[in-house]
N, C-alpha and C positions, 0 to 999 in steps of 0.2 A: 408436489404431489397433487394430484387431481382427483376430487372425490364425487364428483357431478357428472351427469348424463343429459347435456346440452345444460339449458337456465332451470330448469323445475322440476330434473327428477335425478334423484344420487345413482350412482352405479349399482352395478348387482351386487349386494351384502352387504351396502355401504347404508350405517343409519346412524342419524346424529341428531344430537339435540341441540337447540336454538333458544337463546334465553327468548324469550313472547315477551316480558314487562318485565318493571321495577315492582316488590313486593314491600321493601324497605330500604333505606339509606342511613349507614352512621357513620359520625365523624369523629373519629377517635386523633387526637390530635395534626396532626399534620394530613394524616391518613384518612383517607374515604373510603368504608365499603360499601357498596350495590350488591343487594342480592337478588338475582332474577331466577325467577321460577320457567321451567320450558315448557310450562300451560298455562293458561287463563286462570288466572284467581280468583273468581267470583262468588264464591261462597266457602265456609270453614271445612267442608272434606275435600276441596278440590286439590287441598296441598298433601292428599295423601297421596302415597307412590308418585307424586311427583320430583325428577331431580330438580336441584337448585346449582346455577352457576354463581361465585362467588368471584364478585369483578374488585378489584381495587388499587384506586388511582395512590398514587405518591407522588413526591420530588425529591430527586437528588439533590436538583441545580436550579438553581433560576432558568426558565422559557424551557425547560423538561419533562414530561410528564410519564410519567411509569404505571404503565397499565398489566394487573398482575390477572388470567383466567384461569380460576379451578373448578374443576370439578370434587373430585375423593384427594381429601389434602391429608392422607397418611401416609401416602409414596415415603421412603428415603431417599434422604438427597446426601449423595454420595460425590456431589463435587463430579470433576473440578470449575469452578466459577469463573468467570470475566473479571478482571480488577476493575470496578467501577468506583469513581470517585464519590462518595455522599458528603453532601455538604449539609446546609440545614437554611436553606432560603425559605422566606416569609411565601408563604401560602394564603388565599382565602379560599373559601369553602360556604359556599350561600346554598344555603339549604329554600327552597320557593313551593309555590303548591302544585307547578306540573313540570318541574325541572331541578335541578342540582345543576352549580357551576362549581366546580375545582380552577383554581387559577395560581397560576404558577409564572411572575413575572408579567411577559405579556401573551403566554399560553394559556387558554383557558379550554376546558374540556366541558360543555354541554350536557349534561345527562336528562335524556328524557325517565320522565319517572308516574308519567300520563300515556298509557298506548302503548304502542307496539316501540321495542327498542331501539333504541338508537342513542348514539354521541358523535357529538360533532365536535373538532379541534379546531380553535377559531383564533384570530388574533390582528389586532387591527377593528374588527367587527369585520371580521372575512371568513368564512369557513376552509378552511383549510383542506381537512379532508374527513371524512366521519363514518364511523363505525354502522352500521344499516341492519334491517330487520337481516337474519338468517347471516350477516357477516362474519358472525363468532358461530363456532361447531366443536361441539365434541364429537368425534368421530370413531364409531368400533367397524371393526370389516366382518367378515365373515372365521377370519380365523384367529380374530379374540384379541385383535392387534388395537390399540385406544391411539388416537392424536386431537391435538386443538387445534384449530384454525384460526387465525383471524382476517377478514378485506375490509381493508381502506380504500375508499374511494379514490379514484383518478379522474383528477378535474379535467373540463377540454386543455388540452395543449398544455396537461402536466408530463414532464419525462420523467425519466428515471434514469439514475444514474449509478456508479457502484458498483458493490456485491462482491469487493475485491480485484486482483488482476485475471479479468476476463477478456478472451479475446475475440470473441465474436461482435456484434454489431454493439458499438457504443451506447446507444440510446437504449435500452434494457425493455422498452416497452416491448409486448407478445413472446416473450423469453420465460419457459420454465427454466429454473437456474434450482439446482441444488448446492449447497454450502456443505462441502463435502472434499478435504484436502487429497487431489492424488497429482500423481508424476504420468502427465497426460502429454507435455510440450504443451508448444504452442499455438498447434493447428485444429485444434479441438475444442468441445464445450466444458472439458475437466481444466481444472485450473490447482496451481500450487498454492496459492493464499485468496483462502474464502475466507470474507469478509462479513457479517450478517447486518450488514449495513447498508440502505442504501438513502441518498439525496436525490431532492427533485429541485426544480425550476420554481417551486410555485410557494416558496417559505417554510418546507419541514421536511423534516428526513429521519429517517424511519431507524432502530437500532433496536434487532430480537437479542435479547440476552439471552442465549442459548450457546455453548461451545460445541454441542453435537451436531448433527444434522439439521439444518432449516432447508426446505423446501420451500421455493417462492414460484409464482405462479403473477407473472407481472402481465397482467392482461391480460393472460393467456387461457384462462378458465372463465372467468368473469372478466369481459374485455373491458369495463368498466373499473376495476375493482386492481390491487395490490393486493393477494393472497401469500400468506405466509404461514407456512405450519410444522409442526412438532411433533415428536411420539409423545406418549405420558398425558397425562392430566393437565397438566399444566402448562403455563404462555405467559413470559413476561416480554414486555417489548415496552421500546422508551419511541414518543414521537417528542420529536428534536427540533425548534423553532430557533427560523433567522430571519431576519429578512432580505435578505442576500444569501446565495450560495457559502460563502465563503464564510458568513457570522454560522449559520448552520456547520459547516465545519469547526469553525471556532470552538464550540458548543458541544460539537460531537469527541472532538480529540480535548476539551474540559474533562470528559468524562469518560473519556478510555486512556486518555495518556498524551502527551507532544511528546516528539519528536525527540532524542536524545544528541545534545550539542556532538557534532562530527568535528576529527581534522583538519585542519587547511588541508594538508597533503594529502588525504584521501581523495581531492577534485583534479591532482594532477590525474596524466595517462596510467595504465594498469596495461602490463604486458604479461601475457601468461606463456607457460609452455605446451596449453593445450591438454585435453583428456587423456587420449588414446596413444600420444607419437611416443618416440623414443628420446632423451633424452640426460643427458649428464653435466656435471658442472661443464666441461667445456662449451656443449650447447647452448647451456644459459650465459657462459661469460662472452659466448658467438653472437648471440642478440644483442646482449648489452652493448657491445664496440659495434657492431652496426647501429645500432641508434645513434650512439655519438658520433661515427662517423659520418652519418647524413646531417647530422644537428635536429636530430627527431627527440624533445625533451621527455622524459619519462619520469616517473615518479615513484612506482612501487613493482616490482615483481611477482608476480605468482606462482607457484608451484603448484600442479594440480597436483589429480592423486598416483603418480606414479611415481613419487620421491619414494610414497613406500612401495614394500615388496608386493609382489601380487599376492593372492591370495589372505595378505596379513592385515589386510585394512578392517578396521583402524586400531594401530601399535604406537603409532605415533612415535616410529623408529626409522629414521632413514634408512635409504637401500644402501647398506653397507658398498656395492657393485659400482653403483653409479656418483654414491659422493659417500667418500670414506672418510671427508673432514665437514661435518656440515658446519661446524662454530666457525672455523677458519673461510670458510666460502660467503657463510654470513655478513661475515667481520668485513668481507672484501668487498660487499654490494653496500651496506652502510658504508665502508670507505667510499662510494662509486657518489654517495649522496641519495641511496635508492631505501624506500621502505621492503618490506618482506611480508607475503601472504601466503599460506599453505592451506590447502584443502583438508578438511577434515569433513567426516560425517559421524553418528551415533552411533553406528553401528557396528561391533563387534563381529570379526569373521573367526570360524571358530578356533584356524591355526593362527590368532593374534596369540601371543601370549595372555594377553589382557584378559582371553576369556574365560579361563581356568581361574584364572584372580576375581574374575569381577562372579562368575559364578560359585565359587566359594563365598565369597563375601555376601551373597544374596543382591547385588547389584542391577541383574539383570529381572527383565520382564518375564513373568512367569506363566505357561499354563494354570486349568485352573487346579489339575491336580498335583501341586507343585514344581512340575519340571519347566526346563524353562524353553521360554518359547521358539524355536528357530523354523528356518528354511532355506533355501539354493537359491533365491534368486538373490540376485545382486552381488552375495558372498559368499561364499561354500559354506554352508552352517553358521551362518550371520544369526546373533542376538541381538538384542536391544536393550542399551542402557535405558535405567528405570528413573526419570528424573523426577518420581514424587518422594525416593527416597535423599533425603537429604545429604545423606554419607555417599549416596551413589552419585549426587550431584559435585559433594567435594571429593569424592575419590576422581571424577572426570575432569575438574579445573586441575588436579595437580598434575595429570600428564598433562595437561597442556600448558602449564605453568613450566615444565622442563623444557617445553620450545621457546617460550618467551624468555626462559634464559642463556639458553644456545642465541637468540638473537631474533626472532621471528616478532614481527609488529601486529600482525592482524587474522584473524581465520575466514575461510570462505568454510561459512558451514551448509555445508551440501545436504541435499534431501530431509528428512524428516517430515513425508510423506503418507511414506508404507506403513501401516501403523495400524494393527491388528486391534479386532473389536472381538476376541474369544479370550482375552487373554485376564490377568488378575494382577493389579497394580497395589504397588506395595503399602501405600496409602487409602486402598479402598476404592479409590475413586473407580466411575461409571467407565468400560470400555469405550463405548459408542460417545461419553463425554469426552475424552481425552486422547479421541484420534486428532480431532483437530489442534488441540492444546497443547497438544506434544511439543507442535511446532514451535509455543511463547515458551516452554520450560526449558527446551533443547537450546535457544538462542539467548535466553534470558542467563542460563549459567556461563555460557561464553563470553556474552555481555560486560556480565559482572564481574567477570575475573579481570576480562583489559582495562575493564575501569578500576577494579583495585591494582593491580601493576604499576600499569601506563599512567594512572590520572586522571580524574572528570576531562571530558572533551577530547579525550586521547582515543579511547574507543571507539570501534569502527568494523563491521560484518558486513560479507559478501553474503548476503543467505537466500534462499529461496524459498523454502516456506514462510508464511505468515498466516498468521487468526489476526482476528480483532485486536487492540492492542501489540500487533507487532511493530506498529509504526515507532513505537519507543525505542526500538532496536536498528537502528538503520547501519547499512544501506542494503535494498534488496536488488536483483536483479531477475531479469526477467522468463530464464529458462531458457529448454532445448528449443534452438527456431531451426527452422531450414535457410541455409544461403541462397534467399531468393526474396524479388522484391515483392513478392506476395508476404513471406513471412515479416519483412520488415514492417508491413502495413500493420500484419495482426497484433506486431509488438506492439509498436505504438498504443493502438487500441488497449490491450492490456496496462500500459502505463497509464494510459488517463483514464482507464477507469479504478486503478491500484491509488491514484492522484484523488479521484472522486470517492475512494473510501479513507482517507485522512493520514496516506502514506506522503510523509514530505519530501525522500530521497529517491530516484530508482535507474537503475541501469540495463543495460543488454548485453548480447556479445557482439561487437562490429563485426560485421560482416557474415553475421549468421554463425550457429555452434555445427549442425549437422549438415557435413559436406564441403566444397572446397566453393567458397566465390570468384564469381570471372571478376575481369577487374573491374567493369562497368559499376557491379552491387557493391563491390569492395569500397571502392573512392566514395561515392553515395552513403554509404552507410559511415564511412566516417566521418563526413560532416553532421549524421544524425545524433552519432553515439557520441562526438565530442563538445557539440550543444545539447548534451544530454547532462544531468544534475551531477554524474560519475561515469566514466569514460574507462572500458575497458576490451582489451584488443585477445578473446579467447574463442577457439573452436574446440572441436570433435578429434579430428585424426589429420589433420593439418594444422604447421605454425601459420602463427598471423602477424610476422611479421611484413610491413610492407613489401621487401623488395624481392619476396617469392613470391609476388603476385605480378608487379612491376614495377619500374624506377620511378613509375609517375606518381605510383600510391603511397612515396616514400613525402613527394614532394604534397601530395594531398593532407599528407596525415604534419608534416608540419606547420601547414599554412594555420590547420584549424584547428592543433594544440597550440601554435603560438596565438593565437583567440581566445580562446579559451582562458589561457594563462593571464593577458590583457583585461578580461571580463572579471575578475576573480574581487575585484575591490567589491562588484555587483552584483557577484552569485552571493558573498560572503553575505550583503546585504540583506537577500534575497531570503537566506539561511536563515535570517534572525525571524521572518515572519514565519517560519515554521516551526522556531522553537519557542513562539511568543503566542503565536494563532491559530498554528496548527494547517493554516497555507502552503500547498506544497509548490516549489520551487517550479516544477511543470505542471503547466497549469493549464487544462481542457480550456477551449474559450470562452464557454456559457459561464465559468467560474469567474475572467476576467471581465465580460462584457455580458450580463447576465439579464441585461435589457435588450439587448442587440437578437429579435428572434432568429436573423440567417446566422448566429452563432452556437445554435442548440443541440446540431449533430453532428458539429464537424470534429471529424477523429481522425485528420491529417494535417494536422499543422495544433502549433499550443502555443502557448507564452513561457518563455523561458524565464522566469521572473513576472515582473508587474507592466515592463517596456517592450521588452522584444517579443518580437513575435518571429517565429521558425516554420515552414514550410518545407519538412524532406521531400526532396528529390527520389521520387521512387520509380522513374524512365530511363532506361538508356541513351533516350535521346536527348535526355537534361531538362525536360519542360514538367512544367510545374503548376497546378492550379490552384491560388487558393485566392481568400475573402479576408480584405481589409474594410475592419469596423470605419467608423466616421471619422474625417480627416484627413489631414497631407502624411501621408508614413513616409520615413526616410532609410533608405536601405544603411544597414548597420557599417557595410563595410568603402559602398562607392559614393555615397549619399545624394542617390537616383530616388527621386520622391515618385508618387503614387497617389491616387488621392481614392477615400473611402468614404460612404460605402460601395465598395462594387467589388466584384470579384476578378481575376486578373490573373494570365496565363503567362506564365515567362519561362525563356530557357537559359540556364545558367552552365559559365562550365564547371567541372571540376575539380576547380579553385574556387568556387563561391559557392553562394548557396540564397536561399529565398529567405533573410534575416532580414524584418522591416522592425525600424522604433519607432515607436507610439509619437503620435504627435506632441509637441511641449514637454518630453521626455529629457530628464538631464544625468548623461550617463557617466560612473566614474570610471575611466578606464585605465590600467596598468601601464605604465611605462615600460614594465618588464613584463616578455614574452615566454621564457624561460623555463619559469618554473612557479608552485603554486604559492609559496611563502614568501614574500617581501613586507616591507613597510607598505603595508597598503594605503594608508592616507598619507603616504607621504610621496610616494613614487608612484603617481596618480597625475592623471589631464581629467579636465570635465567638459564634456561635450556634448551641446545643445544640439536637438533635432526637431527642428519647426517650431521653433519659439515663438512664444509672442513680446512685442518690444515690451521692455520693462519688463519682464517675466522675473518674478523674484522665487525662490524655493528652496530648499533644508535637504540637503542630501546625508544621508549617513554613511559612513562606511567603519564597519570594525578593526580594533587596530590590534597587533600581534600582543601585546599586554594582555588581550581580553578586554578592553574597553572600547568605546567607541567613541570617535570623532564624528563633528558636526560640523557641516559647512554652510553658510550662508550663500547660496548664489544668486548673481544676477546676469541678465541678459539684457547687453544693449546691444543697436547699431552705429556702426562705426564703417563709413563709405558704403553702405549697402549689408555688410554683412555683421552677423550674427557674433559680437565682443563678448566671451562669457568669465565674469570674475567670481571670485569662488575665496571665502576667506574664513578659514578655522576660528570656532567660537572660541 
């Protein structure tokens, strides 16, 4: 939101206060408060009718610093909050004669407390980025409406990264961006999971704790400056020190959450039967024997949402019509060797049965005059489950506890978006707080039910919304795109920037959701979506299976699940830094080569891990451009070297793809092309790419027990070429 008229004058009705000085400092244990007066204090009436902002520094974490701005601090705070981790790390706190330092690890926050305001966030003796005269605002309009502001400085050639899965231009600099969850697709500036987080290039990354609305304003008001703002009195926001992109992630997913250990078999393929088509058990057992007819390995099936009836979503009752034995149909895809996923969403349509039960019961989201809340779109007199009520949350795991023993292994939990701010939550909480956090509560009860079922690490969600901490709930995917190589681009884009707010899993739908792809996008996109962290084959109103597109797309889609399957001892490895560091598995470039400047806005191509680097094919004509950092790369699949830095235009066919490893990279790759479960460190080769002689190095790979193997390798030559021994500690 934008509350300025050019550099030096506010809008019309627009008037805010600005702390001008420090008037006092105390330090009440860990805790600092600044109180700034928004005039000149120069003599004892000047503090009359003056406000005072009351600023105050904390730590959660080590290299964290929590900066808290009020104004009137009698507001109720009616939730619902970010789960943020507090720990209780050694702080100093030097109180000086024209300054306060707060320090927190090797973050330290500057307070001037001489002059005109200001703090600086410095580290290293570097100033990072700093809070400046008129930076901080309390803001009222004209129509009585109050927000806080606060801008951070943007050094020369700081970007910006983040903010959730966004799909417009990667680099966020000049972008108003609102954090504000809706069901926009892909082609637009709404997005399904806002994030209110964003990293930069330059050692800090920014985290408003706020679940309602943040407006950011990233250059785009003050082209100098990170604006970020609020309604209410109040502004807490954490700046987040690494010195690396990736330690700054480290640090940030500390303190919202890692990543929740996934299934092997959730990285095999995912075949759906699509939104809108028609379909019945014969249809699905039709794909299935076409897959193993071609030798196209598959791993789980999905059922969108037309298992149920129309109009009765969600009953979480099969269509009697279409499969009148669903345990038995079950029973016969686990025989096939296949997992099971069903679409579900929150919301209640009002001929479910469910909704006469769950509104008796008080379950559902209310008006404020206690009736409850509905409307037509999406489901003829759709409600919405209330998940601050806790009976409402276990009254909804045990319908879905009846599918998981009919036989069902996983839920794609669709939407939770739409999510009304007139409404009265059973718990009290803020509307406008708990549009976005619907999203953690709605996925968080799913979550938690397949972890109690299934097992730690058994758990597994196709979902599409997310908030801040959604990343604990994986896997997401990335929404409605159009079958077209424009919308493949915007995906992308959204993934790394969904990857640059401390999500470690994330998927798409090959080949586009809305509309039918020629085969050109199809074959393309399946080399995207199966070097992608979860690979799944779903549209709109057409199947996607290969060979209604063509026989060739049948042959595409196994060359690059049998890759895939091959790669699994590496992804699995891959997996561990994101449930260790909060590193997400695709990985933007600047996060892997974050000294390398022509790696700072490239949002077509990523690293599939810490080795490979990936380059989709988004031409018909198969050509391809992209930027190999310093070194010999070696093509993953022909081992055609390249040398970096330079950029480099290649066309590939539709049996390959632009997969280069990193130089001195030592890869463990599967013996077995199959399927996603083997002995991984045992049914393994390890394979060097551009070694150096003698090159000695520790590869890990996790073994089906749950533990992990250690390998010692070495590289020698032996007649010219590259001998690598490799031998279990």
């Amino acid at each position: 939101m934008k509350f300025t008229d050019g550099y030096w004058l506010h809008r019309p009705g627009i008037t805010a206060l600005n702390p001008r000085d420090v008037s006092e400092v105390v330090a009440d244990g860990s805790k600092l408060e600044v109180f700034a007066p928004t005039q000149r204090i120069n003599a004892r009436g000047d503090a009359l009718n003056c406000p005072q902002l009351t600023i105050t520094f904390d730590s959660p974490l080590e290299d964290v610093i929590s900066v808290t701005i009020e104004h009137f601090q009698g507001a109720l705070d009616l939730g619902p909050h970010f789960e943020v981790t507090e720990g209780n790390p050694e702080v100093n706190i030097s109180i000086e004669e024209n300054q306060t330092v707060y320090t927190s690890g090797a973050l330290s926050a500057r307070i001037k407390t001489d002059g005109d305001w200001g703090v600086d966030f410095m580290a290293g003796g570097h100033v990072l980025t700093s809070s400046v005269p008129r930076s901080i605002g309390v803001i009222s309009d004209a129509a009585g409406n109050n927000y806080v502001h606060e801008q951070l400085t943007l050094g020369v050639g700081t970007n910006v990264y983040g903010l959730g899965e966004r799909f417009g231009a990667f680099v966020k600099n000049g972008q108003s961006v609102d954090v504000w969850n809706e069901d926009g697709g892909t082609s637009s500036d709404l997005a399904y999971k806002n994030v209110p987080f964003y990293l930069t290039n330059n050692g800090y990354g920014v985290f408003v704790n706020h679940p309602e609305r943040v407006s950011f304003e990233v250059g785009s008001e003050v082209v100098s400056r990170t604006q970020f703002s609020v309604e209410g009195q109040k502004l807490q926001y954490f700046v987040i020190h690494g010195d690396t992109p990736k330690d700054i992630l480290a640090r940030y997913t500390e303190l919202t959450g890692r990543p929740s250990r996934i299934p092997a078999w959730s990285y095999g393929l995912w075949l759906s039967t699509s939104f809108t088509t028609n379909y019945n058990e014969e249809t699905v057992m039709s794909f299935i024997d076409g897959m193993e007819k071609r030798g196209l390995p598959l791993s789980v099936f999905h059922f969108d949402c037309h298992w149920m009836r129309a109009f009765h979503w969600s009953d979480f009752i099969w269509d009697p019509a279409t499969f009148p034995d669903p345990e038995g149909m079950l029973a016969r895809l686990h025989d096939r060797g296949l997992k099971v996923c069903v679409w579900i969403n929150p919301y209640i349509a009002q001929r479910s049965y469910l909704f006469k039960e769950a509104m008796e019961l008080g379950y559902l989201v209310k008006n404020a005059d206690g009736s409850v809340w509905q409307w037509d779109m999406w489901q003829a007199g759709m409600a919405l489950v209330d998940f601050t009520n806790p009976e409402a949350a276990r009254w909804y795991q045990e319908k879905l506890r009846t599918l998981l023993g009919q036989g069902v292994d996983s839920f794609k939990t669709d939407f939770g978006e739409r999510i009304p701010t007139t409404v009265r939550w059973h718990d009290g909480s803020c509307p406008e707080r708990m549009h976005n956090y619907y999203a953690q509560l709605y996925n968080q009860t799913v979550f938690d039910l397949l972890t109690k079922e299934l097992g730690h690490g058994e758990a597994v969600l196709f979902a599409r919304s997310a908030t801040a901490g959604g990343q604990k709930l994986p896997v997401h995917w990335g929404g409605d795109c159009e079958s077209t190589f424009a919308a493949m681009s915007e995906s992308l884009r959204g993934g790394l920037s969904l990857a640059s707010s401390g999500f470690g899993f994330w998927s798409h739908d090959i080949g586009g959701f809305e509309g039918t792809p020629d085969p050109d996008i199809f074959k393309r996109w399946i080399a995207f979506g199966l070097l992608s962290s979860h690979s799944r084959l779903h549209g709109s109103n057409s199947y996607r299976v290969p060979w209604l597109v063509d026989e060739e797309s049948s042959d595409v889609l196994r060359h690059f699940t049998n890759l895939k399957m091959r790669l699994m001892p590496y992804l699995l490895a891959s997996a561990e830094e994101a449930y260790a560091a909060g590193t997400p598995m695709m990985r933007p470039m600047f996060l892997e080569f974050p000294r390398d400047p022509s790696c700072a806005a490239l949002d077509r191509q990523y690293m599939l891990g810490s080795d490979v680097l990936v380059a989709p094919v988004m031409d018909a004509s198969g050509s391809v451009q992209f930027y190999l950092p310093e070194g010999t790369w070696t093509h993953l699949e022909t081992g055609d070297q390249l040398q970096g830095p330079a950029w480099h235009t290649k066309t590939f066919s539709v049996l390959s793809a632009a997969t280069y490893v990193r130089p001195g990279a030592v890869l463990p790759l599967g013996t077995v092309n199959d399927r996603p479960e083997y002995a991984w460190n045992k049914e393994v080769e390890f394979i060097a790419f551009a070694p150096s002689e003698g090159q000695r190095s520790v590869v890990s790979i996790p073994t089906q027990s749950g533990g992990t193997a250690l390998f010692d390798v070495t590289v020698t030559k032996v007649d010219g070429a590259s001998q690598v021994t490799a031998v279990e500690r």
